[in-house]
C-alpha positions as CSV (number, residue, x, y, z in Angstrom):
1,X,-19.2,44.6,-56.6
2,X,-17.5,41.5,-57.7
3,X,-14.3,42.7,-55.7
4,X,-16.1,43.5,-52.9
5,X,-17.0,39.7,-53.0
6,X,-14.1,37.8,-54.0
7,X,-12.6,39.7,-50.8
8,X,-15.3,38.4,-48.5
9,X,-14.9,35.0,-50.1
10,X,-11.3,35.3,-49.2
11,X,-11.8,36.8,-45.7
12,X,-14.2,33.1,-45.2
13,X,-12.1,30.6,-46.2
14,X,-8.9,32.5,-44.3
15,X,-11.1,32.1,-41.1
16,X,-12.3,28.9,-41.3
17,X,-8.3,27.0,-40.8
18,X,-8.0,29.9,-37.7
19,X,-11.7,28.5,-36.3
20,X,-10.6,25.0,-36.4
21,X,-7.2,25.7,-35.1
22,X,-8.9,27.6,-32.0
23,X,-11.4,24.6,-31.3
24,X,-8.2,22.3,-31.3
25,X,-6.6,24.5,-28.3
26,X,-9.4,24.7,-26.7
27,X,-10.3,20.7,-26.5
28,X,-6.5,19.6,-25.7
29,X,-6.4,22.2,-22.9
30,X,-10.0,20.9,-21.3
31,X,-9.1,17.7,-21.1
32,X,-5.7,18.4,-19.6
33,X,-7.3,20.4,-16.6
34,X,-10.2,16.8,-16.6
35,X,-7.0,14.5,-16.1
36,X,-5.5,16.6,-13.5
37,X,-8.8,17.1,-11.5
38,X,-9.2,13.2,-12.0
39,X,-5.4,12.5,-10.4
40,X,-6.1,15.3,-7.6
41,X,-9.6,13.2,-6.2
42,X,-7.8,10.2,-6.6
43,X,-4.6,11.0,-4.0
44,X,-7.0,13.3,-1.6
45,X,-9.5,10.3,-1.8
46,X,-6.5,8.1,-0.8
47,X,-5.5,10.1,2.1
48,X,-8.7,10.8,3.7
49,X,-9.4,7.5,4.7
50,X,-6.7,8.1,7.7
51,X,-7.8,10.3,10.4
52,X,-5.5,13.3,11.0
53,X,-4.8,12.0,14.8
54,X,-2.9,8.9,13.6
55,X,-0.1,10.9,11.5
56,X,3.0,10.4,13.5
57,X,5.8,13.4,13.4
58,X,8.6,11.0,12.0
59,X,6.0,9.4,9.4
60,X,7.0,8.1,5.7
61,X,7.2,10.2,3.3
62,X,5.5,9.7,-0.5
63,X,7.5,6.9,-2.0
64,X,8.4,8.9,-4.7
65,X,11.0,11.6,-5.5
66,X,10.0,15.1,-3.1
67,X,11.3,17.8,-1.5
68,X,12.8,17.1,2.1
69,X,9.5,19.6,2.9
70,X,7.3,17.0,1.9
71,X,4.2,16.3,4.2
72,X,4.6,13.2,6.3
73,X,2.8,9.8,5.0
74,X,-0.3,8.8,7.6
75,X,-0.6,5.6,8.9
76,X,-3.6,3.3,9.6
77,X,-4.5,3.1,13.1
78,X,-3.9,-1.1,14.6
79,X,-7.2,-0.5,16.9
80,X,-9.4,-0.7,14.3
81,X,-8.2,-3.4,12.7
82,X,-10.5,-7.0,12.9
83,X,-9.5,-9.6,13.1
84,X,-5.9,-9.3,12.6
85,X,-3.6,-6.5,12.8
86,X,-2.7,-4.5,11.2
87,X,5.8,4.5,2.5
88,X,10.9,7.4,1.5
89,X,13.1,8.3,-0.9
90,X,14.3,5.7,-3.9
91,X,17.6,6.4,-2.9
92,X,18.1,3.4,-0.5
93,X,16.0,0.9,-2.1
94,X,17.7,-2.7,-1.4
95,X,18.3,-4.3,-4.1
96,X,17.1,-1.6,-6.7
97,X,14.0,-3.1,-7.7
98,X,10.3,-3.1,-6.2
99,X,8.3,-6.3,-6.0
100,X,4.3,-6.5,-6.2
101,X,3.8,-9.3,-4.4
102,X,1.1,-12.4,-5.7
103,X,2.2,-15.5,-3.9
104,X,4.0,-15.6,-0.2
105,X,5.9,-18.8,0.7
106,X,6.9,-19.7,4.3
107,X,8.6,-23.3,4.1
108,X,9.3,-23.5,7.9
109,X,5.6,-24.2,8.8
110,X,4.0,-25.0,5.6
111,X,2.5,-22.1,3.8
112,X,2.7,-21.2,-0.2
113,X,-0.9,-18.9,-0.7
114,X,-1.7,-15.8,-2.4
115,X,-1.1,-11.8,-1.6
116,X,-4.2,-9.7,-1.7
117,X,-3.4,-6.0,-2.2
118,X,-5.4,-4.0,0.3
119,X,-5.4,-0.7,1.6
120,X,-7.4,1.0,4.8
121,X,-10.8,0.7,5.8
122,X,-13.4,4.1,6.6
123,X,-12.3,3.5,10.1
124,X,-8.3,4.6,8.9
125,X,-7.3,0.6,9.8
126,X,-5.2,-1.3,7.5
127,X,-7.8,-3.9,5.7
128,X,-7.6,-7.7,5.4
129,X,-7.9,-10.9,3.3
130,X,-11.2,-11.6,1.9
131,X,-9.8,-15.5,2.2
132,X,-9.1,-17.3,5.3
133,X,-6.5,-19.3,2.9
134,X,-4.7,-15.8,1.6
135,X,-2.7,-13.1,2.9
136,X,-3.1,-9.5,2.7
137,X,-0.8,-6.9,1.6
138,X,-0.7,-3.3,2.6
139,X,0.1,-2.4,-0.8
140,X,-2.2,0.8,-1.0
141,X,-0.8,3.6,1.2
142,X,1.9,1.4,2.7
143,X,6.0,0.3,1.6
144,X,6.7,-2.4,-1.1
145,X,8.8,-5.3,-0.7
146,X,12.6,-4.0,-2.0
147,X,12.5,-0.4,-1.0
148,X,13.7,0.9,2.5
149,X,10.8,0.7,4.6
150,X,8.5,-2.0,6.4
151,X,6.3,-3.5,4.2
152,X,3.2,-5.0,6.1
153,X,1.4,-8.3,4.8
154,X,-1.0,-9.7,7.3
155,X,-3.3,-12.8,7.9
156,X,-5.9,-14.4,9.8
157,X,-5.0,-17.2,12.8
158,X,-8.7,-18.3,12.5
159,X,-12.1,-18.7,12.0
160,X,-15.5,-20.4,13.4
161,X,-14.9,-24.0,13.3
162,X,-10.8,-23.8,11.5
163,X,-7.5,-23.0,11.5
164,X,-7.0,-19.8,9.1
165,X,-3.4,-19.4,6.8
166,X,-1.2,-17.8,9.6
167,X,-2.1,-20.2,12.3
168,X,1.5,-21.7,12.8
169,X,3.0,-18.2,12.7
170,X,4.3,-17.9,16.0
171,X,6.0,-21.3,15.5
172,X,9.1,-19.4,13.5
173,X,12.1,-18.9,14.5
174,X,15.1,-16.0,13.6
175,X,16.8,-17.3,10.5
176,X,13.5,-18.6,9.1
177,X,12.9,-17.5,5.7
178,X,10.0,-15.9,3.6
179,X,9.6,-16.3,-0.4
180,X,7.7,-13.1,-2.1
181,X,6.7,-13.6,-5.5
182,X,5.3,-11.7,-8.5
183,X,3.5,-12.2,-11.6
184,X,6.2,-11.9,-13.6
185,X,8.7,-14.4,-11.7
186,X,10.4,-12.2,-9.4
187,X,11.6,-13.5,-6.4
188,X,12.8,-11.6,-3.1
189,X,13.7,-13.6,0.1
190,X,13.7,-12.2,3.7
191,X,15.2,-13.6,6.9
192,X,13.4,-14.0,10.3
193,X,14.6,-11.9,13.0
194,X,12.1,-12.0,15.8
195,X,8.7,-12.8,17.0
196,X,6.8,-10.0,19.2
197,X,3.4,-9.8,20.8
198,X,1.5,-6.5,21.3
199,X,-1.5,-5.5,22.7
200,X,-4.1,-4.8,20.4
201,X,-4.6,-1.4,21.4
202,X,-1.1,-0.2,21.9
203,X,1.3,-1.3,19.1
204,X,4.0,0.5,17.9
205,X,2.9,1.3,14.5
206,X,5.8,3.5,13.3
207,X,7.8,0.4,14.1
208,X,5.7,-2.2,12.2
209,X,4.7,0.3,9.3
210,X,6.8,3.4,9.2
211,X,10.2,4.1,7.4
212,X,13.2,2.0,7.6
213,X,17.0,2.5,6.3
214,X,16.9,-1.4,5.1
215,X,13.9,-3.3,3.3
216,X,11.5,-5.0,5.4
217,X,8.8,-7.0,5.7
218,X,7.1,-7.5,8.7
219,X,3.8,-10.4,9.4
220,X,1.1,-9.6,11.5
221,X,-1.8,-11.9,13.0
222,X,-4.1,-12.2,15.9
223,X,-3.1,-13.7,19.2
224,X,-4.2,-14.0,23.1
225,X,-7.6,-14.1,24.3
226,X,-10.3,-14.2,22.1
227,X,-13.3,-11.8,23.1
228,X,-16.7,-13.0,22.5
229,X,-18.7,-9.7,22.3
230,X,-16.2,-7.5,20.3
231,X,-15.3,-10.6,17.8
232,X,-11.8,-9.9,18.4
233,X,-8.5,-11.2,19.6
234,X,-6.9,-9.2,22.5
235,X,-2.8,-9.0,21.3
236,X,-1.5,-9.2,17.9
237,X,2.0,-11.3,17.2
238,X,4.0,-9.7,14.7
239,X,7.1,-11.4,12.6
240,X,10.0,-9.2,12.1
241,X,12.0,-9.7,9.2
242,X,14.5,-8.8,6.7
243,X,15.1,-8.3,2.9
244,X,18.3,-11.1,2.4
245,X,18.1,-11.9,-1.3
């Protein structure tokens, strides 16, 4: 009898390290499947903001390494957008660096101000500043200063009773230059190339947002007529420039 329950003793305590062990596997490989659910809603949440109709064939591809299969990068639709206007491989990133931008300064007419980061709106239209007095960069879905691509900032021309930050905007000129800043003191400089005005409804957006074998950056605002019953400008002007420094 006493055998029998030394052996069952035994038989316990051998279990109890193989329980525990068991419980272990079982938590690590819940919360893996959690996190990976969690990163899955996050990109699919991203992307459904853009209507399927504005995803042009020779769109950007996911700014990070994958394959040449890859599904093309949508991109918001300049329609939508009110009041102003509204990502490639590594491999051609110029200089090798990315820059989050905080502060843009334009010393040709005037402006030093702050970078929003925005993305699109429920209509699938890139977003914009929150303040008159900032800018607004399409940081969420769009290119980042530094890599091969056009990176978009925008800004408003005005607003009842004032002047807004991008007002002079159409007073550069080619060889003009713009000062990008981050956080951390990082400076990138582009050169103005050229000033053009589009209609608001019919702007070539894989030009002013889609992929591009140098580093851009290209500033957009309102411009033309303004219309009373829409609350919206008719044309958009939008600064073409280039990653010098």
């Amino acid at each position: 009898m006493k055998n029998t329950t030394r052996k069952i003793g035994f038989l316990f305590w051998l279990l109890i390290p193989l329980l525990l062990a068991l419980v272990v596997i079982i938590f690590v490989m819940s919360s893996n499947l959690a996190g990976n659910d969690n990163l899955a809603a996050e990109k699919g949440g991203q992307i459904s903001l853009i209507p399927a109709t504005n995803i042009p064939d020779s769109g950007p591809k996911e700014p990070t390494p994958a394959p040449a299969t890859s599904t093309p990068k949508p991109i918001p639709t300049l329609a939508a957008l009110s009041p102003v206007s509204a990502a490639p491989t590594l491999a051609t990133i110029i200089p090798r660096r990315l820059l989050f931008p905080n502060r843009i300064r334009i010393p040709a007419i005037n402006i030093t101000t702050y970078v929003e980061r925005v993305g699109v709106t429920k209509e699938g239209a890139m977003d914009v500043p929150k303040n008159i007095w900032n800018t607004a960069w399409f940081g969420d879905g769009g290119y980042k200063p530094g890599e091969a691509g056009n990176a978009v900032i925008a800004g408003h021309l005005d607003a009842p009773g004032t002047k807004a930050i991008f007002w002079d905007l159409d007073k550069l000129k080619p060889g003009d230059k713009i000062y990008l800043n981050d956080t951390g003191g990082q400076e990138m400089v582009f050169e103005v190339e050229s000033l053009q005005t589009y209609p608001f409804e019919n702007a070539p957006l894989v030009t002013i947002f889609g992929p591009s074998k140098e580093a851009r950056l290209n500033l957009i605002t309102c411009r033309g007529t303004f219309d009373r019953t829409s609350h919206n400008y008719n044309k958009r002007l939008v600064v073409f420039s280039r990653l010098v420094s």
